[in-house]
N, CA, C and O atoms as a CHARMM CRD file, in Angstrom:
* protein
*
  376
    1    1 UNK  N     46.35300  53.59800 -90.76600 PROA 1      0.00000
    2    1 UNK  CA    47.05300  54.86500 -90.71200 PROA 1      0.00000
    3    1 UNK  C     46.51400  55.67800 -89.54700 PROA 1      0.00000
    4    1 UNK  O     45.34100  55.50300 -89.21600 PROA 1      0.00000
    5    2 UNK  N     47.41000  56.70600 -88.78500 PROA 2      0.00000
    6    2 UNK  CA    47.41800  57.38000 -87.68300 PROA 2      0.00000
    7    2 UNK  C     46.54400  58.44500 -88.04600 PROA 2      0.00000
    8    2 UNK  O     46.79300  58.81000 -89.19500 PROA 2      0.00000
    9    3 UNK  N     45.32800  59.28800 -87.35100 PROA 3      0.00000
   10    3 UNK  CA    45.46600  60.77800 -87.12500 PROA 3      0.00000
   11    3 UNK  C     44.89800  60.93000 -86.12400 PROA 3      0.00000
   12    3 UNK  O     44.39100  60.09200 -85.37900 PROA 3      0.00000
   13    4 UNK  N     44.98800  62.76900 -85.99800 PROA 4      0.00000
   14    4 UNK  CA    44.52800  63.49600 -85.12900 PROA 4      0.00000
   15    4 UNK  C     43.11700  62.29500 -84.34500 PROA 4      0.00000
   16    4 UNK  O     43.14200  62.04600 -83.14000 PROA 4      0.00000
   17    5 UNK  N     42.46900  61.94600 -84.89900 PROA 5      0.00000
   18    5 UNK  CA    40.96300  61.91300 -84.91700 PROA 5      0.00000
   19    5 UNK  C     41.44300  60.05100 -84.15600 PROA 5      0.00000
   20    5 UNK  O     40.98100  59.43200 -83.19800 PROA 5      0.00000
   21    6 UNK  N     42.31700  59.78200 -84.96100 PROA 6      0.00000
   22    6 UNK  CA    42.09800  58.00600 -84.80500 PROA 6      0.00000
   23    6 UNK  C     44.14300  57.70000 -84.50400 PROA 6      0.00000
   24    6 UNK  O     44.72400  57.02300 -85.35200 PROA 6      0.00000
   25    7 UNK  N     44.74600  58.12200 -83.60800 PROA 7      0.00000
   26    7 UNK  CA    45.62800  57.89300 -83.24700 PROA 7      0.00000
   27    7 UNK  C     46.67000  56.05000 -83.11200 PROA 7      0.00000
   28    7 UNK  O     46.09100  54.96600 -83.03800 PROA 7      0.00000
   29    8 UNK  N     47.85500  56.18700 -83.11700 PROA 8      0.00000
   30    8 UNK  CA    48.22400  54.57900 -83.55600 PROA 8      0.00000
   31    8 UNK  C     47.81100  54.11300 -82.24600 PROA 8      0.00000
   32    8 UNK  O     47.54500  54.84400 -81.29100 PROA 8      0.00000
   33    9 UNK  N     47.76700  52.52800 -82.27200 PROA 9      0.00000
   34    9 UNK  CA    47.39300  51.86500 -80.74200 PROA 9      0.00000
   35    9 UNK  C     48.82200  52.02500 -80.15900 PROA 9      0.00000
   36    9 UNK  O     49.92600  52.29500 -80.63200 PROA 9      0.00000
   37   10 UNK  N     48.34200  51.75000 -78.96500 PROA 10     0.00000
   38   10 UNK  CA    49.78400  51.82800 -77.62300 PROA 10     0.00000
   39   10 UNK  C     50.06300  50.58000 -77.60300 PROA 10     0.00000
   40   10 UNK  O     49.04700  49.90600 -77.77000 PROA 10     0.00000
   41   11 UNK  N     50.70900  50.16300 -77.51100 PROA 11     0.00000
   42   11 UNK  CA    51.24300  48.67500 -77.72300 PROA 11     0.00000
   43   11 UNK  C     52.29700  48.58900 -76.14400 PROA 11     0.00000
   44   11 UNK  O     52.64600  49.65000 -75.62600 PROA 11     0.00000
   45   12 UNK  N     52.71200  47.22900 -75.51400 PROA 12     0.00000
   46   12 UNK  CA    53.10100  47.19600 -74.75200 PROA 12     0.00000
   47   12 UNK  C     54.67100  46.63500 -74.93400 PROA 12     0.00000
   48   12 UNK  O     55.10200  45.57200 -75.38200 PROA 12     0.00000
   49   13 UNK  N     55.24600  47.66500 -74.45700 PROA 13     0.00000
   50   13 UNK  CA    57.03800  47.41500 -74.44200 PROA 13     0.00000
   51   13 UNK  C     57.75900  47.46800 -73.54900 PROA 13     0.00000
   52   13 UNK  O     57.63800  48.36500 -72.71500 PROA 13     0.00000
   53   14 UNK  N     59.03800  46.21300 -73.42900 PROA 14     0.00000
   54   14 UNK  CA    59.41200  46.52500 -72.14800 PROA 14     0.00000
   55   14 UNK  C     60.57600  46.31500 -73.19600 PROA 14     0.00000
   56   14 UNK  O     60.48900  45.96000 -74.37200 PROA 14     0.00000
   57   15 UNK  N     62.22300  46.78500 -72.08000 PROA 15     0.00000
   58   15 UNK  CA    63.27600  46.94100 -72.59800 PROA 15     0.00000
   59   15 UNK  C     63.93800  46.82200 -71.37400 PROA 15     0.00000
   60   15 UNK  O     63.27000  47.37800 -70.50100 PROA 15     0.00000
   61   16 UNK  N     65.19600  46.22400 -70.84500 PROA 16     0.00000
   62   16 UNK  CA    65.80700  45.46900 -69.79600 PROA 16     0.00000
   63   16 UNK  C     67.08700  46.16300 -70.46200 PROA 16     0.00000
   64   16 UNK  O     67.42600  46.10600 -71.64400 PROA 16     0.00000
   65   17 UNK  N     67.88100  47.01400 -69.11700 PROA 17     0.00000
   66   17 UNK  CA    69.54400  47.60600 -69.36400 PROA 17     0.00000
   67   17 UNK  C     69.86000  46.95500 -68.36700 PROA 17     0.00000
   68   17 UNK  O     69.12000  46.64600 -67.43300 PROA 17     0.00000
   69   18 UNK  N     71.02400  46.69700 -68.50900 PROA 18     0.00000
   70   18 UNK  CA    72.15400  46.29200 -67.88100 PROA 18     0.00000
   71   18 UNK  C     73.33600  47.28700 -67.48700 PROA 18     0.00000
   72   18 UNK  O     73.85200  47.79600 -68.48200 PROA 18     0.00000
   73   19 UNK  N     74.02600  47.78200 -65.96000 PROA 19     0.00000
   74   19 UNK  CA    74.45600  49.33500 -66.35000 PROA 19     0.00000
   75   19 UNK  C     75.68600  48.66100 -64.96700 PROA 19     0.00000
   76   19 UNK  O     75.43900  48.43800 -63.78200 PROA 19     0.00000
   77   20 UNK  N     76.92200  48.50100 -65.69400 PROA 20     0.00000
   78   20 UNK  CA    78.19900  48.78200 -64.09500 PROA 20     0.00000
   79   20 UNK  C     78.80700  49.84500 -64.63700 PROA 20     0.00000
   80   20 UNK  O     79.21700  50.07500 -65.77500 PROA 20     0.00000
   81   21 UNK  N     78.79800  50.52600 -63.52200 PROA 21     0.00000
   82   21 UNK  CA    79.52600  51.62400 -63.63800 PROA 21     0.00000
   83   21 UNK  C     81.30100  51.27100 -63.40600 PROA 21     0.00000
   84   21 UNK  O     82.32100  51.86100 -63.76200 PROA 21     0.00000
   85   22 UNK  N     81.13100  50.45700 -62.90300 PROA 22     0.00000
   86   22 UNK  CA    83.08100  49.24900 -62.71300 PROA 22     0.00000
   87   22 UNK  C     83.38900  49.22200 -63.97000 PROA 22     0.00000
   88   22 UNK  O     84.56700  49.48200 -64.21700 PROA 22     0.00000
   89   23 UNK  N     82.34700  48.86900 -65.30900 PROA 23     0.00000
   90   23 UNK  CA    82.86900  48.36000 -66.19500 PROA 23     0.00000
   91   23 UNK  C     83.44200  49.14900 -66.86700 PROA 23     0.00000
   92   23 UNK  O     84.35900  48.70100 -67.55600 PROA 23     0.00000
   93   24 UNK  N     83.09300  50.83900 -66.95000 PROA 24     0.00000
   94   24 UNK  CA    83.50100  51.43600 -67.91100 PROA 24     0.00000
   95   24 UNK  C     82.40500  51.54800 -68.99300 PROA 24     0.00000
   96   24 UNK  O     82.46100  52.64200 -69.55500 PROA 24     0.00000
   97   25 UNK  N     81.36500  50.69300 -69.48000 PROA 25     0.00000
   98   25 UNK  CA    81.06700  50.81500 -70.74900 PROA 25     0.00000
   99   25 UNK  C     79.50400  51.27600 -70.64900 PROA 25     0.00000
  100   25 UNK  O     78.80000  51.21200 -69.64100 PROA 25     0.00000
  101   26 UNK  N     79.13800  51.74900 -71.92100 PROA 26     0.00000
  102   26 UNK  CA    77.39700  51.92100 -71.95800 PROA 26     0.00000
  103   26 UNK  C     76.58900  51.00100 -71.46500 PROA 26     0.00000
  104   26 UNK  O     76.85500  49.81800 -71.68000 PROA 26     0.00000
  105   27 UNK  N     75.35800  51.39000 -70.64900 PROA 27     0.00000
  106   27 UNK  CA    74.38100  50.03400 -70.67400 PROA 27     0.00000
  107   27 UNK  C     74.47400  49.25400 -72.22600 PROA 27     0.00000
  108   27 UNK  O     74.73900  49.71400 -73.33600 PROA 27     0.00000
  109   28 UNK  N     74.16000  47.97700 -71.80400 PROA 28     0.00000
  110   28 UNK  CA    73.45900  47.04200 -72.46200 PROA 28     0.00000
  111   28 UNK  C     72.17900  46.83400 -72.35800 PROA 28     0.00000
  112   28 UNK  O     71.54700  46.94800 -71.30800 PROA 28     0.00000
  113   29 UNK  N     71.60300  46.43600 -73.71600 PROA 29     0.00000
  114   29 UNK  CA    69.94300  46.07800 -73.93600 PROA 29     0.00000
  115   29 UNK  C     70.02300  44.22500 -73.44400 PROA 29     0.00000
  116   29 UNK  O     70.41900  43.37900 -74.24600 PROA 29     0.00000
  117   30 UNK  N     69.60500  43.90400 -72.11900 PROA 30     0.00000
  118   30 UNK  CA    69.55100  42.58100 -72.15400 PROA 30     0.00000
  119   30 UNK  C     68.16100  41.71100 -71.97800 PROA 30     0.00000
  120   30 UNK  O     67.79600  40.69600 -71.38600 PROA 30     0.00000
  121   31 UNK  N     67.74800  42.45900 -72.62600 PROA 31     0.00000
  122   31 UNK  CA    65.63200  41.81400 -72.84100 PROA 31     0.00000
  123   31 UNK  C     65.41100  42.84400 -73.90000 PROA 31     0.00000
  124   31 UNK  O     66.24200  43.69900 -74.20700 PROA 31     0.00000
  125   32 UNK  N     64.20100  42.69500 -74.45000 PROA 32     0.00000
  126   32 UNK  CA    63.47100  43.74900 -75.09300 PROA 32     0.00000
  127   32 UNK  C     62.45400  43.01900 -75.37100 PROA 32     0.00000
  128   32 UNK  O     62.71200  41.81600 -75.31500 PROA 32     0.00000
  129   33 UNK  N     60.62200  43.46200 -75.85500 PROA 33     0.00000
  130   33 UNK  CA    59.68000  42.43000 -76.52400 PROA 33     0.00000
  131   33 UNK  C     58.44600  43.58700 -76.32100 PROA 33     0.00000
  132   33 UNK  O     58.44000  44.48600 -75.48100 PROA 33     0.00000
  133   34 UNK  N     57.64900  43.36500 -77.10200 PROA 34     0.00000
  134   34 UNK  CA    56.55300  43.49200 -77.38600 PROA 34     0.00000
  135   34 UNK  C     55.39400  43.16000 -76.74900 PROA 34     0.00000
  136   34 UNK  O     55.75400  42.05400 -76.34600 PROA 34     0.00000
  137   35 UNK  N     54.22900  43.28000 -76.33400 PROA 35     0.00000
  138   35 UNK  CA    53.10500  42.86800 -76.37900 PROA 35     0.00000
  139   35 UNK  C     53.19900  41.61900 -75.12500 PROA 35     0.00000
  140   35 UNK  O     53.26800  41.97100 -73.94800 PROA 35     0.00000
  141   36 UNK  N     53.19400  40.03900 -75.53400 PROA 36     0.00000
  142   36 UNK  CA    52.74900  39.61800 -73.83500 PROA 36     0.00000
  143   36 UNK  C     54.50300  39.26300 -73.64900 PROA 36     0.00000
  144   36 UNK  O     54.52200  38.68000 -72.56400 PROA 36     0.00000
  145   37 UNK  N     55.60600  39.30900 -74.03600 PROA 37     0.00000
  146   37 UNK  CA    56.81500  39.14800 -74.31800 PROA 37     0.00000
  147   37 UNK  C     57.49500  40.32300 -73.11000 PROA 37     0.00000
  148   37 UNK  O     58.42300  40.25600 -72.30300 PROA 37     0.00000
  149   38 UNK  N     56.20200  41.69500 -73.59200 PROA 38     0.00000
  150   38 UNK  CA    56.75100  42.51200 -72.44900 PROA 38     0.00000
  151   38 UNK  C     56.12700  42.20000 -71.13900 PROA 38     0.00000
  152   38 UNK  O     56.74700  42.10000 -70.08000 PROA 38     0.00000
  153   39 UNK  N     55.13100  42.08800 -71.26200 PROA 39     0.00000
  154   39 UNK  CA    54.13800  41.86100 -70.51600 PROA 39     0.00000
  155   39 UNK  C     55.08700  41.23900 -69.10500 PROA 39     0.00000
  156   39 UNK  O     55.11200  41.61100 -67.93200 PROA 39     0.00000
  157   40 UNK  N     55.81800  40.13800 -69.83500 PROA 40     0.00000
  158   40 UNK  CA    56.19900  38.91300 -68.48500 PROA 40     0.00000
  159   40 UNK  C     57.09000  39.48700 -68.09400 PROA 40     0.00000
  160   40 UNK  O     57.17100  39.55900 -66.86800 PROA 40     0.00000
  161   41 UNK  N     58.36800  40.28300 -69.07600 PROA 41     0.00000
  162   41 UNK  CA    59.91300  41.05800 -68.85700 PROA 41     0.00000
  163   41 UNK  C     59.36500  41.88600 -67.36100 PROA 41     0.00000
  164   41 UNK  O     59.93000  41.72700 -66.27900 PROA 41     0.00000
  165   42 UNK  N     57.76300  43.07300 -67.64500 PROA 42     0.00000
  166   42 UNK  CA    58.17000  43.35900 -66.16400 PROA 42     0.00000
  167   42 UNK  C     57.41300  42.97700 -65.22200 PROA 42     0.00000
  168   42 UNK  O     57.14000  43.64600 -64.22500 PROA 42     0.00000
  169   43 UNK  N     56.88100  41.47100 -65.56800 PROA 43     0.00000
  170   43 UNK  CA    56.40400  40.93900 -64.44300 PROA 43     0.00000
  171   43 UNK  C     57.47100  40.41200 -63.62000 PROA 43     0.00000
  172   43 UNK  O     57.56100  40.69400 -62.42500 PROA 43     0.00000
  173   44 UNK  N     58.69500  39.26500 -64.53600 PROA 44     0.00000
  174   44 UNK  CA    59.91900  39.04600 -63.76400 PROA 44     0.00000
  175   44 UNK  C     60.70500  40.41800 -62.86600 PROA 44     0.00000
  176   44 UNK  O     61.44300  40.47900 -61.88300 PROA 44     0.00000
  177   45 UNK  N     60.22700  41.19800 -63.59600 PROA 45     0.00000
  178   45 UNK  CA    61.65900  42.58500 -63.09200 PROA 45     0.00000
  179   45 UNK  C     60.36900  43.09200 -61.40000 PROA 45     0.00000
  180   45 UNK  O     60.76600  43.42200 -60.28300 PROA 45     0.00000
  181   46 UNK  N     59.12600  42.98000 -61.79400 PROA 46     0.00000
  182   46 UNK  CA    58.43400  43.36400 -60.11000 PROA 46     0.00000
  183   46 UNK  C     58.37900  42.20800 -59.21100 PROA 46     0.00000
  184   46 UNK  O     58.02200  42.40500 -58.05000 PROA 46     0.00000
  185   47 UNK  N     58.73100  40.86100 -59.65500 PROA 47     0.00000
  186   47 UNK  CA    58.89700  40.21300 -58.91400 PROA 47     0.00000
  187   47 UNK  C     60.33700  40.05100 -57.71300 PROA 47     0.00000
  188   47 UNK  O     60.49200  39.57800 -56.58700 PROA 47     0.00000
  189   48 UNK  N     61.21300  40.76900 -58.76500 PROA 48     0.00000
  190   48 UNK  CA    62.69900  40.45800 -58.14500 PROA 48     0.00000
  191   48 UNK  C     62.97800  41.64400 -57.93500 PROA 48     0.00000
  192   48 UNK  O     64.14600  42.01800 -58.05200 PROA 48     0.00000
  193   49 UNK  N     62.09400  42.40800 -57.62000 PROA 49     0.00000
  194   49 UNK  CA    62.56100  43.67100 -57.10000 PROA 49     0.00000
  195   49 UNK  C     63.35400  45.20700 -57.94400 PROA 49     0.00000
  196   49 UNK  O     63.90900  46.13800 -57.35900 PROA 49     0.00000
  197   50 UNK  N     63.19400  45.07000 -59.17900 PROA 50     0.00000
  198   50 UNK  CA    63.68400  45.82600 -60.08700 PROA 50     0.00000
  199   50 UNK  C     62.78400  47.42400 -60.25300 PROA 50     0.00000
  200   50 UNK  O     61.78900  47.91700 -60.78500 PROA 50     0.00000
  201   51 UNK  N     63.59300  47.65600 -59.64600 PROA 51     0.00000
  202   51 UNK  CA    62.97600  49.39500 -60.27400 PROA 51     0.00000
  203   51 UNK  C     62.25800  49.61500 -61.75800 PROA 51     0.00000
  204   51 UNK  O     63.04300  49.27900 -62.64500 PROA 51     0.00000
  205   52 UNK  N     61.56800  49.87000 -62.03700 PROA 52     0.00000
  206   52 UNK  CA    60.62400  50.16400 -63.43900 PROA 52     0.00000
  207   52 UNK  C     60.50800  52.09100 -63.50800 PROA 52     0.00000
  208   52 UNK  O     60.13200  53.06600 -62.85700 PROA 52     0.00000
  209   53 UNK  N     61.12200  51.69700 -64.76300 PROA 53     0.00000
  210   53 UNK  CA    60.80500  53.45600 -65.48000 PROA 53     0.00000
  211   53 UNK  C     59.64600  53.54700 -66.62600 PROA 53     0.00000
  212   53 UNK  O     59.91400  53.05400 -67.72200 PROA 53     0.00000
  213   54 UNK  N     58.85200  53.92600 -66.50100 PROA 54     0.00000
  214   54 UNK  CA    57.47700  53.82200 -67.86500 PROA 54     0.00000
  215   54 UNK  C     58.37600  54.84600 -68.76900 PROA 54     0.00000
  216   54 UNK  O     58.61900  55.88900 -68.16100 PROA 54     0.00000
  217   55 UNK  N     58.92300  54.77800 -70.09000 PROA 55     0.00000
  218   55 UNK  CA    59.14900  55.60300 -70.91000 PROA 55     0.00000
  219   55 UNK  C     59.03600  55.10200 -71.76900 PROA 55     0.00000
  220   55 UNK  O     59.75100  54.13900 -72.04500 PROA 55     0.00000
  221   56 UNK  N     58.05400  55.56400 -72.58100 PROA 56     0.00000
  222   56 UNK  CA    57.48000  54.78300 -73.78600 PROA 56     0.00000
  223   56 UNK  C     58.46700  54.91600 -74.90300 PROA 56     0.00000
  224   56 UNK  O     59.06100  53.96900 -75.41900 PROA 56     0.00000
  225   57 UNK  N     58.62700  56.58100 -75.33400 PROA 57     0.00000
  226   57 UNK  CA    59.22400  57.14900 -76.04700 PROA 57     0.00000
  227   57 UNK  C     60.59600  56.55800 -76.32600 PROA 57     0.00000
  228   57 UNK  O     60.94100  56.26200 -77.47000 PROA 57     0.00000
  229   58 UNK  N     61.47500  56.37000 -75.12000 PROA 58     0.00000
  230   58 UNK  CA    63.38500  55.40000 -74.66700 PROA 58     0.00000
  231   58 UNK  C     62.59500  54.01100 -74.90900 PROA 58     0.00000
  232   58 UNK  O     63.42400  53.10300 -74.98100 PROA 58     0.00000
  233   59 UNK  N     61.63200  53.66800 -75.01800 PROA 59     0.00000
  234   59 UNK  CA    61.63700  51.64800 -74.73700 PROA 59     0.00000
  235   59 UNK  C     61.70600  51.89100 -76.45300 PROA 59     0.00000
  236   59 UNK  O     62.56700  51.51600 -77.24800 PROA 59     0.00000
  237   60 UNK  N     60.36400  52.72100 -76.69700 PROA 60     0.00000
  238   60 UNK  CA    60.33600  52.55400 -78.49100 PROA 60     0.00000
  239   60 UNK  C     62.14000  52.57300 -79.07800 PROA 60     0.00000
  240   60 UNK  O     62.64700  51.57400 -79.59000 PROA 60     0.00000
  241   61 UNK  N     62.78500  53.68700 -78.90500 PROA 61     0.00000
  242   61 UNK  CA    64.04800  53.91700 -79.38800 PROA 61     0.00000
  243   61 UNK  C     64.95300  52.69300 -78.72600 PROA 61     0.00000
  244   61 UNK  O     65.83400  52.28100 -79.48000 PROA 61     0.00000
  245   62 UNK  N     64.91000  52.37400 -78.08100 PROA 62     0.00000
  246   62 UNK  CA    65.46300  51.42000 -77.55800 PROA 62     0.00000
  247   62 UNK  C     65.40800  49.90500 -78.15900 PROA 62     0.00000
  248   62 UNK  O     66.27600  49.05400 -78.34700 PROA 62     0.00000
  249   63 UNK  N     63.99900  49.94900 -78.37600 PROA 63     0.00000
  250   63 UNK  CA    63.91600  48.56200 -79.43700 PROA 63     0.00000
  251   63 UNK  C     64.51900  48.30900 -80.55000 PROA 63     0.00000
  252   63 UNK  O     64.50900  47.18200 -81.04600 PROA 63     0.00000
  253   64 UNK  N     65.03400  49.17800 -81.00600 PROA 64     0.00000
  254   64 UNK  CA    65.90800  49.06400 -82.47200 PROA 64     0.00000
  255   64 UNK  C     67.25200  48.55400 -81.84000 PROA 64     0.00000
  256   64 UNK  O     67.90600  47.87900 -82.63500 PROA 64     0.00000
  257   65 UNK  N     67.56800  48.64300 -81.15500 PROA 65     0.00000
  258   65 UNK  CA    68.88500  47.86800 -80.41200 PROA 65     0.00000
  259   65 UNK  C     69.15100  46.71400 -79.94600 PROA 65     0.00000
  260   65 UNK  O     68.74800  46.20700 -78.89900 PROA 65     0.00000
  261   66 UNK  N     69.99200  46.20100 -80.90600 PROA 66     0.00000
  262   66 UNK  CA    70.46800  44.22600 -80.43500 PROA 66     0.00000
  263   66 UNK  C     70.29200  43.70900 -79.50500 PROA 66     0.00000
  264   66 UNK  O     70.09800  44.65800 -78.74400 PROA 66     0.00000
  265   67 UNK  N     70.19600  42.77200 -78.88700 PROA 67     0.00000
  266   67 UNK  CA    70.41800  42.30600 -77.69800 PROA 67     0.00000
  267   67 UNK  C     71.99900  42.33300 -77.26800 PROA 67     0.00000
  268   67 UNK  O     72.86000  42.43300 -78.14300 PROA 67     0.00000
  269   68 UNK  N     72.23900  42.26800 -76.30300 PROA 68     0.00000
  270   68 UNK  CA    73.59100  42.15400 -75.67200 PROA 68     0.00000
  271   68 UNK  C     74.24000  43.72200 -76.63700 PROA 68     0.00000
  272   68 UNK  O     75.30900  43.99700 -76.09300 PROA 68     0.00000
  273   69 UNK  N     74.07300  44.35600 -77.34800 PROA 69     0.00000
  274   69 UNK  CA    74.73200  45.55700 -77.80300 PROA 69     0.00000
  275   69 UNK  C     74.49000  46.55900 -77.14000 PROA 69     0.00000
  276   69 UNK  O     73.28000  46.67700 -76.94600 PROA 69     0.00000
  277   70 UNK  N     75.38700  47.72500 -76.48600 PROA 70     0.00000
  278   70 UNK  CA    75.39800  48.84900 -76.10700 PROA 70     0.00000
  279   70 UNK  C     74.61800  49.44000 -76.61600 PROA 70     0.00000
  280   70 UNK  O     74.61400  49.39100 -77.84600 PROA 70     0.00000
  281   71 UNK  N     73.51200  50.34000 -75.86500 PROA 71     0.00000
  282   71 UNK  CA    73.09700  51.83500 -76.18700 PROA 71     0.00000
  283   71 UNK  C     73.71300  52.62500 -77.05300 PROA 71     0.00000
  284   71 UNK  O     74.87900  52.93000 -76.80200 PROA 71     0.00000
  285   72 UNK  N     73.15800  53.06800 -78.10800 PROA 72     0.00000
  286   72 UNK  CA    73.38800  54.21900 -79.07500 PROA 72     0.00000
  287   72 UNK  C     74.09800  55.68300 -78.62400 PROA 72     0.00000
  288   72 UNK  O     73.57500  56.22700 -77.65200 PROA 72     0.00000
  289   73 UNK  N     74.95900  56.19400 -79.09300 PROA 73     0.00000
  290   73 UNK  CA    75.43300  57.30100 -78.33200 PROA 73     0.00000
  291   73 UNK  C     73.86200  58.32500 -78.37700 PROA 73     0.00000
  292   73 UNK  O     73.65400  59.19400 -77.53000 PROA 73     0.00000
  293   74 UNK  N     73.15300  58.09800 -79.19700 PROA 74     0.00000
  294   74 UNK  CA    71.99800  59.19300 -79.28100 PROA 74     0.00000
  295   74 UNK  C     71.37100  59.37800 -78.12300 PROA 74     0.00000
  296   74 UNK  O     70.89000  60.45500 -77.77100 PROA 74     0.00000
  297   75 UNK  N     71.33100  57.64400 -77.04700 PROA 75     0.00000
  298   75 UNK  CA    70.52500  57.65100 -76.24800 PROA 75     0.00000
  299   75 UNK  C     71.11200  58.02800 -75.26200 PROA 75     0.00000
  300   75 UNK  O     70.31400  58.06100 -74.32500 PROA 75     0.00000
  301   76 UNK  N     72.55300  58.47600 -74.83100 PROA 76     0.00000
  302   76 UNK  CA    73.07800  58.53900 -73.78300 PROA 76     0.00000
  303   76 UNK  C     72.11800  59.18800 -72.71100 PROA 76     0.00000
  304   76 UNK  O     71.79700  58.72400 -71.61700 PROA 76     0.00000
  305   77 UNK  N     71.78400  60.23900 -73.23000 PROA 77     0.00000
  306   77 UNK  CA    71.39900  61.41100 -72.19500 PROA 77     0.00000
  307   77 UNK  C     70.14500  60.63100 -71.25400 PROA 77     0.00000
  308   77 UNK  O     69.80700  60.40600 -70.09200 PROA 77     0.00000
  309   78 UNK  N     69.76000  60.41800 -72.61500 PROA 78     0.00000
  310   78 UNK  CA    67.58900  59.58300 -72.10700 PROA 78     0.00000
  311   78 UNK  C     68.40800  58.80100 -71.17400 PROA 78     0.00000
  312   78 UNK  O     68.21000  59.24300 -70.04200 PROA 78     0.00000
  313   79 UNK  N     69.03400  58.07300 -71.16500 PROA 79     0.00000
  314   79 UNK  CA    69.27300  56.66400 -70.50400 PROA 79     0.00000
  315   79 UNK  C     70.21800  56.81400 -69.04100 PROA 79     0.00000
  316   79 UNK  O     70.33000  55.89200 -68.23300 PROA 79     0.00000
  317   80 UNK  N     70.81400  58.06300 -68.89900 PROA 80     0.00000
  318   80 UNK  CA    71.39300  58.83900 -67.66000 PROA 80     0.00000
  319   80 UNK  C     70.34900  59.07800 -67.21600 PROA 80     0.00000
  320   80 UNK  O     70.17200  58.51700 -66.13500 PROA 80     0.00000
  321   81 UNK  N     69.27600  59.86600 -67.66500 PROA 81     0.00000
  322   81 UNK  CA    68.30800  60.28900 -66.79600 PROA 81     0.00000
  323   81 UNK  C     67.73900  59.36400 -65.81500 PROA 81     0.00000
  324   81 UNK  O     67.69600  59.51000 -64.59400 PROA 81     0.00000
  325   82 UNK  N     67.21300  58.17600 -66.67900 PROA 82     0.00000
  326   82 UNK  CA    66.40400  56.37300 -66.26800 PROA 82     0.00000
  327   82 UNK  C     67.63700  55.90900 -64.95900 PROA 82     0.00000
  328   82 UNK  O     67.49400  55.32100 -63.88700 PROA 82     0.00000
  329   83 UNK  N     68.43900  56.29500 -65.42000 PROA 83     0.00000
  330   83 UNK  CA    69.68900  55.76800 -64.27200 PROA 83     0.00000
  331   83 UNK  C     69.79600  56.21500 -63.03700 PROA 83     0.00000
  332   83 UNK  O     69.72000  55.60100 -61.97300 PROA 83     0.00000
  333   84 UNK  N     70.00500  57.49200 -63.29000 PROA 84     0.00000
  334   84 UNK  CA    69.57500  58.54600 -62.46600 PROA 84     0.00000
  335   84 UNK  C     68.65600  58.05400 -61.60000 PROA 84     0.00000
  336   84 UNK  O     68.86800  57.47100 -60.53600 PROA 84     0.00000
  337   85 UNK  N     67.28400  58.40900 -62.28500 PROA 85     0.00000
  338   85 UNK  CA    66.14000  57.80600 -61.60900 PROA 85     0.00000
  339   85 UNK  C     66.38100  56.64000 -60.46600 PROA 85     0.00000
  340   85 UNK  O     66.20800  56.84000 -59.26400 PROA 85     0.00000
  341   86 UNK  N     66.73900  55.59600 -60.94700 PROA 86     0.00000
  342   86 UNK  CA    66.89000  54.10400 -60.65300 PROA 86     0.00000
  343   86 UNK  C     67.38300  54.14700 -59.41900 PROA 86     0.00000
  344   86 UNK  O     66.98000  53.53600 -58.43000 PROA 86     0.00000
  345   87 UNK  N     68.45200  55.04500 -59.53200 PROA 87     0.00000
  346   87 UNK  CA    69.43200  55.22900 -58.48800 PROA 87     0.00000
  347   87 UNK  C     68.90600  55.60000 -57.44900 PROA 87     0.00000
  348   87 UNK  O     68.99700  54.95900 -56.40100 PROA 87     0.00000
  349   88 UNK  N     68.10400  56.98300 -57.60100 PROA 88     0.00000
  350   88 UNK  CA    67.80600  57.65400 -56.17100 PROA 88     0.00000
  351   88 UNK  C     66.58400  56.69500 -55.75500 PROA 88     0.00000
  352   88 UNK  O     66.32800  56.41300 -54.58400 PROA 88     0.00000
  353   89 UNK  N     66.03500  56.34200 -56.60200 PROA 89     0.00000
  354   89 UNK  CA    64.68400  55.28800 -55.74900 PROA 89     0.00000
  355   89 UNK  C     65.45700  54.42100 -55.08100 PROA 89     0.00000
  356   89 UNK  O     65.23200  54.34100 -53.87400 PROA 89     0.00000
  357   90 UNK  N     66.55900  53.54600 -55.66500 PROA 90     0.00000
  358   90 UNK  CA    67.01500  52.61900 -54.59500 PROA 90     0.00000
  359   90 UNK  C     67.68800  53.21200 -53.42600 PROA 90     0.00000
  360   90 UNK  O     67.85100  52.70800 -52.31500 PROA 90     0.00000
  361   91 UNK  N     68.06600  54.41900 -53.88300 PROA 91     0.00000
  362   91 UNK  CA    68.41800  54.67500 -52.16800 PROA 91     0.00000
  363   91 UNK  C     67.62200  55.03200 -51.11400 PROA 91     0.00000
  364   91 UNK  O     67.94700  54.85500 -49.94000 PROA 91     0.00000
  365   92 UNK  N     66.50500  55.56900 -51.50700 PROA 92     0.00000
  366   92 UNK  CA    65.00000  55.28000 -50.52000 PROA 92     0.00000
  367   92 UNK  C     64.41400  54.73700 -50.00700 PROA 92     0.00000
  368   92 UNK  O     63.66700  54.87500 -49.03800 PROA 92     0.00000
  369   93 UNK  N     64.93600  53.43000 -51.14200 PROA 93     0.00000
  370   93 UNK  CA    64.42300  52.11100 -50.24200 PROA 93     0.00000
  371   93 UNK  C     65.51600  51.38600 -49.61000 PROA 93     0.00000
  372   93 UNK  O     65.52200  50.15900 -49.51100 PROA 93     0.00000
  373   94 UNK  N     66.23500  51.97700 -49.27700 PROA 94     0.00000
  374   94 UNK  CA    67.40900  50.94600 -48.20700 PROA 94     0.00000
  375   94 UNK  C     67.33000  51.70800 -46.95900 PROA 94     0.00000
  376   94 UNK  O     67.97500  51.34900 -45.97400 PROA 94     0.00000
């Protein structure tokens, strides 16, 4: 059990969206994992050049979500922001 004094461990999570804006539809969750599961998700994603957002808080909420299933309308906003993000870094680097 959690407290003040002895807080839960941080555990390591990664969570992989999928986002066309062509398509019309919400990202998709197309990875998600735990511990060394995440570990490799963003070792593949810094290898191939993938932008990385640390949000612990969106990966946690995010993990409750299927694979291949759309984002929750709850998450819209969190997940515009990450996009957002994504976006203007790649245009910095071109």
């Amino acid at each position: 059990m959690s407290t003040p004094e002895n807080p839960p461990a941080k555990r390591d999570v990664a969570i992989a969206l999928q986002y066309d804006k062509e398509a019309g539809e919400a990202p998709r969750v197309t990875a998600k994992g735990y511990g060394e599961v995440a570990r490799k998700i963003i070792a593949v994603a810094e290898e191939n050049g993938v932008i990385i957002e640390a949000n612990a808080h969106l990966a946690e909420a995010l993990g409750g979500v299927e694979l291949d299933d759309t984002i929750p309308v709850e998450l819209y906003q969190a997940v515009a922001e990450v996009i957002g993000f994504v976006l203007r870094a790649n245009d910095k680097l071109k």
